[in-house]
N, C-alpha and C positions, 0 to 999 in steps of 0.2 A: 436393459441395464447390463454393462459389462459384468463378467466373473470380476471379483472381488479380489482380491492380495490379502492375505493378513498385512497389518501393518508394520513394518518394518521400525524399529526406534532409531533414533535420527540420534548419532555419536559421532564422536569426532571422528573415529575410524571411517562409518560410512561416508562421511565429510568428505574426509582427504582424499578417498578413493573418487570421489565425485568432484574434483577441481573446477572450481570456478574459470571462466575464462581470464587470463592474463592480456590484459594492455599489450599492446607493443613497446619497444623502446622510448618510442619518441615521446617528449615533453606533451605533446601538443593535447589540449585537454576533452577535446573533439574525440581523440580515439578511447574514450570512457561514456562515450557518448551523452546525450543532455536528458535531463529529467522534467518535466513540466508537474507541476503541481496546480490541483485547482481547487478550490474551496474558498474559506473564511470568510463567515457573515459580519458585519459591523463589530457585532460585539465576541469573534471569535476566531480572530485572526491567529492567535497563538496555533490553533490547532496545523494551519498551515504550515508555521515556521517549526515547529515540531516534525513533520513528516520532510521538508524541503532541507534540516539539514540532517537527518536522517540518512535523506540518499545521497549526499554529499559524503558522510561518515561510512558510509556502506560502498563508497570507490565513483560514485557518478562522477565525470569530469564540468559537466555547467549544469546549474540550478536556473530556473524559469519559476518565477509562483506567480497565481494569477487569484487577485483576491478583491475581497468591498471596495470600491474608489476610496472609500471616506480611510481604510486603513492602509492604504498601498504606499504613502509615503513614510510613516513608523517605521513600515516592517522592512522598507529598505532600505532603514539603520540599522535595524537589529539584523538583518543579515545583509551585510553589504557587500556578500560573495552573490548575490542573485540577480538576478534581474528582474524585478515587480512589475507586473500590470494590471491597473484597475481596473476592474469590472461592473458594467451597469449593477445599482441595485434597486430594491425596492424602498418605500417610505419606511417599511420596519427595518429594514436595513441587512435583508437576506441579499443574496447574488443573485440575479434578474437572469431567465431562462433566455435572453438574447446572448447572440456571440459577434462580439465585436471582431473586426478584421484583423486585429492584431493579433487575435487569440486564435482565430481562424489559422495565421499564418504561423505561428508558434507549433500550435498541435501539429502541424502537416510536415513539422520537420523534427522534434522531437522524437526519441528512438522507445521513452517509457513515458506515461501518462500516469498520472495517480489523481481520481477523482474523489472529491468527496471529503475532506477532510475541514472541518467547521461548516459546513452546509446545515442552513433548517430550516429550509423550505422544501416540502418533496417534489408537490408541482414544477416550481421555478426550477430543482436540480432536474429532472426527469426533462425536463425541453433542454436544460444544457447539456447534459450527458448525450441526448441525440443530436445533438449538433457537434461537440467534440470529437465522437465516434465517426460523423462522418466527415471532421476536417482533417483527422487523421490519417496517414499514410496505412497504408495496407498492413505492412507489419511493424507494424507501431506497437508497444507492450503496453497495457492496460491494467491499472491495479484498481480496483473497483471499493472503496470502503463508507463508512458509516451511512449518510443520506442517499448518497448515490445507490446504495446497496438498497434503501428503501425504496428508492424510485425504479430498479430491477424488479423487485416482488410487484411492485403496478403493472409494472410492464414487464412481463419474461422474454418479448419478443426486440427487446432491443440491442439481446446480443445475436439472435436468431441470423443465421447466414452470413455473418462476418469469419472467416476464417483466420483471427489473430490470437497473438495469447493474451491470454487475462487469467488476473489474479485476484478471488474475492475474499477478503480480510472479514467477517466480518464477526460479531459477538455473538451470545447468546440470543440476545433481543431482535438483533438483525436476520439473525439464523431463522428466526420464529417466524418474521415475516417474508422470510424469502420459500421457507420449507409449505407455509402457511397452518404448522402446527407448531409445539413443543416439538425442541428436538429432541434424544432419544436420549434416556442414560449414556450408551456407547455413543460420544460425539464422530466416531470412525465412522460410525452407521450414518450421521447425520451429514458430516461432510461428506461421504460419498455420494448420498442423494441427490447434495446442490449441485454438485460435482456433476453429477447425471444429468440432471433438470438443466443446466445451464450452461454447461458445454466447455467448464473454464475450470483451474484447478483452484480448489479452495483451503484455503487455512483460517481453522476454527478451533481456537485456542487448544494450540497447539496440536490438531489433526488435522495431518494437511491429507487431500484427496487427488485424484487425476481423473480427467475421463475417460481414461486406458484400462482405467482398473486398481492402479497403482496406489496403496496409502501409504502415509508412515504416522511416525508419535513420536513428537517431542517430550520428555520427559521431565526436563532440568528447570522447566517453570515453578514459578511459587507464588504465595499469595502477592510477594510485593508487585509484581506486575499489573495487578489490578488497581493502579491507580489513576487518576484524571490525566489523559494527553498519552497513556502508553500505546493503547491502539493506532495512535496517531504515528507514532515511534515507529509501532511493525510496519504498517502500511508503507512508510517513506524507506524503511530499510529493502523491503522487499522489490520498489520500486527502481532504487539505486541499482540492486543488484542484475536486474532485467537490462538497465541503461549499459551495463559490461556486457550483456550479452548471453549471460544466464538464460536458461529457456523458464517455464512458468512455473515448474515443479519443482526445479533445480533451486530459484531462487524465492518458493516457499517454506523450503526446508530447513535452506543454507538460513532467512530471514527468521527464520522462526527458533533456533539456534543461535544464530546470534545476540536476539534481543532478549532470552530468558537465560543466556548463562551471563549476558550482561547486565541485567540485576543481578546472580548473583556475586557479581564482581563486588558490586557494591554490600551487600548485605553485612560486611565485617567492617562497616564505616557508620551504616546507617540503620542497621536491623534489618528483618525480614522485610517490616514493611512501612520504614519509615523514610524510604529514597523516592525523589520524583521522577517523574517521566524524562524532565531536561536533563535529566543527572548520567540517564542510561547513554546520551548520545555522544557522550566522551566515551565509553568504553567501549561503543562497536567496533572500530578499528581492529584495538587490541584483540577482541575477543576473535574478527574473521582472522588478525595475521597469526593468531597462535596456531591455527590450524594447516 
């Protein structure tokens, strides 16, 4: 295991000095590059649309979400900036570990990938994620969250010798079976481990890790963020911000920053912790341009 950093706390200061990459002039919305999204089971397609416009709000220039057959026409009214594709599922109505050629040809030109978001089957995600990975371009960004993350701890070897970046999002419960114990009181200690064991940079509320060594600690989190659909929020923000061009660490920190000072944007509207998840995704904007 690399020497360790103390963890640096993630401020707006260290922000600024850490600029995100800038678009060029032109309109053209190709130069923010596209985000693909994959997840949502029959009955949890929200979590999609939660992360898909996430990284639209976080600067992505095109949305791609790839979700249930049975919900892909809904959700592309409720976000009629994306382009939806439905995906085989099963009789309960999970995402089916086949990869259709559309989705094939999606992932292979996509600049960020974010898997995982309303996925609950681990099986069925665990053959899609190995198929996504390798429809994917070489340096394609990868944000790895909730069931996908579960179907990493089955298999450690599925990110074994791909040399791109990846970003693993994931909670306490996902930590548990990715570490395959309790994490540690010091989550710095825990996110560096996965961070070690699995070769990608992690953020685990609010400790993001590198496999260089490197931590930091977001600070300005609070209980309201612990609500239904906000993991779904980090993931998509951190996702967007990879589609700019952000490297993995850069846009777990910038991600992880933006989405806990944007509750508490809110908190003088709604209390500590009476704001929902869709609520934060108006305030990302504001919260990356104040910086």
């Amino acid at each position: 295991m690399p020497n360790r950093s103390e963890p640096q706390v993630i401020t707006p200061r260290l922000l600024r000095e850490w600029p995100l990459p800038i678009p060029g002039s032109s309109a053209d919305k190709g130069a923010r590059g596209t985000v693909l999204v994959v997840g949502g089971s029959r009955f949890t397609p929200g979590a999609v649309l939660l992360a898909g416009v996430a990284a639209l709000r976080a600067g992505a220039g095109v949305l791609q979400l790839a979700v249930a057959e049975s919900t892909a026409a809904a959700l592309s009214i409720q976000v009629p900036e994306a382009l939806v594709v439905g995906l085989p599922e099963t009789a309960e109505g999970s995402v089916a570990g086949r990869l259709p050629e559309r989705l094939a040809d999606l992932a292979a030109k996509a600049r960020a990938i974010a898997v995982g978001p309303g996925l609950d089957n681990v099986d069925e995600t665990a053959a899609l994620l190995r198929h996504v990975l390798g429809a994917a371009g070489p340096d394609t960004a990868m944000v790895l969250d909730a069931y996908a993350l579960g179907a990493l701890s089955h298999d450690p070897d599925l990110l074994a010798g791909r040399q791109r970046p990846v970003v693993l999002t994931p909670n306490l419960t996902e930590a548990e079976y990715l570490l395959g114990r309790e994490p540690d009181d010091d989550l710095s200690r825990s996110a560096a481990a996965l961070a070690d064991r699995y070769g990608a940079v992690v953020s685990l509320f609010g400790h993001i890790a590198a496999p260089d060594g490197r931590t930091w600690r977001e600070e300005s989190g609070d209980a309201g963020l612990g609500t239904s659909g906000s993991g779904d929020v980090r993931a998509g923000i951190v996702a967007g911000l990879l589609s700019r061009g952000a490297d993995p660490a850069q846009a777990a920190c910038w991600g992880a920053y933006a989405h806990a000072a944007s509750g508490q944007r809110l908190a003088p509207r709604f209390g500590r912790i009476g704001f929902l998840a869709r609520e934060i995704l108006d305030e990302v904007p504001h919260t990356i341009a104040e910086l």
